[in-house]
Every structure is written in structure tokens, then in C-alpha cells.
C-alpha positions, 0 to 999 in steps of 0.5 A, a space after each residue: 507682397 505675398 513670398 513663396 516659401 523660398 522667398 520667405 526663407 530668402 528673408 530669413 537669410 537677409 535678416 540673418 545677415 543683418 542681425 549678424 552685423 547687429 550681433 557684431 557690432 554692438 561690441 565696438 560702436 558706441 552705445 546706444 547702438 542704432 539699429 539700421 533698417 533695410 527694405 525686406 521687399 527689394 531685397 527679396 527681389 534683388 537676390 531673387 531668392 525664387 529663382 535659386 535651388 532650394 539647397 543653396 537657400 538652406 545651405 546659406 541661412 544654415 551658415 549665417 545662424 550657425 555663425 550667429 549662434 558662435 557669436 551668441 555664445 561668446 557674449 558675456 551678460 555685461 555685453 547682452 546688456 549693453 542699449 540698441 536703440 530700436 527707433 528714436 529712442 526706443 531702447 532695448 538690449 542686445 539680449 531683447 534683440 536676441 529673443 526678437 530675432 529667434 521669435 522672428 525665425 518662429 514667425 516665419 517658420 511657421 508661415 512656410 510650413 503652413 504656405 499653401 502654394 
């Protein structure tokens, strides 16, 4: 399935929201912290991201991450240590988390900034 650029960063913002919960709670559950997976194509359609102005998508995404960046901030290097398994058995830390959801936001910043519409 090929995103606008809205639906790009409509994507941006689930992940956003999952990678808060992932940041969270890999604080109190019990280690190794199991990364649970969502279907980025429903959830694209069902928020139907092309179908919001493009100052709410902004705003939204802006807000989880500027929360994101707070929780980031806080974390100790005993805390960004502690062991996410990605997939049966493959384990990361949570610092290893940190720079794939950063690289993530990378990817994808360039795809929109390259989209041809």
C-alpha cells in the first residue's frame, strides 16, 4: 500500500503512540519486555489520517514525541539497559529501541520529503 504524505506521518504518529507505551512500560513489567506489534496499514485507514488537516496531524505527532523526548530524558543508564525482546528471542535494550524508533522517524521524513504526489 503506497501513503500520501499525510498518511506517512499519520504513521509516524501510531508509532509515536506505541513507542510511548514501549518507552513506559519497560519500567514496571517484567523483564524481557515483549514488543507487541500493531498492523500499520489498518491503522492508517481507520484514523483515516488523509482525511484530517494537515495542522492537526502536525500538531499530534509534535505532542506525543515532545512527551517521548520528557520520558527519554528521565531514563537512567541502568533503565536503558534493561532487555526488550523484539521476536522470539531477540533481544535488545531499551537504548537499542530508542535509536531504531529515531531512525525510524528518519526513514520516513525523508520518504515525504521526497513523495511525488
Amino acid at each position: 500500500m503506497k501513503w500520501s504524505k499525510k498518511e506517512i506521518l499519520g504513521h509516524l504518529i501510531d508509532s509515536a503512540i506505541h513507542n510511548l507505551q514501549r518507552f513506559t512500560e519497560v519500567q514496571f513489567e517484567p523483564k524481557p519486555y515483549i514488543v507487541r506489534k500493531y498492523n500499520q496499514n489498518d491503522l492508517v485507514k481507520v484514523n483515516r489520517y488523509q482525511e484530517c488537516t494537515i495542522e492537526n496531524i502536525v500538531e499530534l505527532w509534535s505532542t506525543l514525541n515532545k512527551q517521548i523526548i520528557f520520558v527519554i530524558k528521565n531514563l537512567s543508564a541502568e533503565e536503558l539497559n534493561y532487555k526488550i525482546d523484539i521476536e522470539e528471542d531477540d533481544l535488545k535494550t531499551l537504548d537499542w529501541l530508542i535509536v531504531d524508533y529515531v531512525e525510524h522517524i528518519q526513514h520516513h521524513s525523508k520518504q515525504i520529503l521526497n513523495h511525488k504526489q
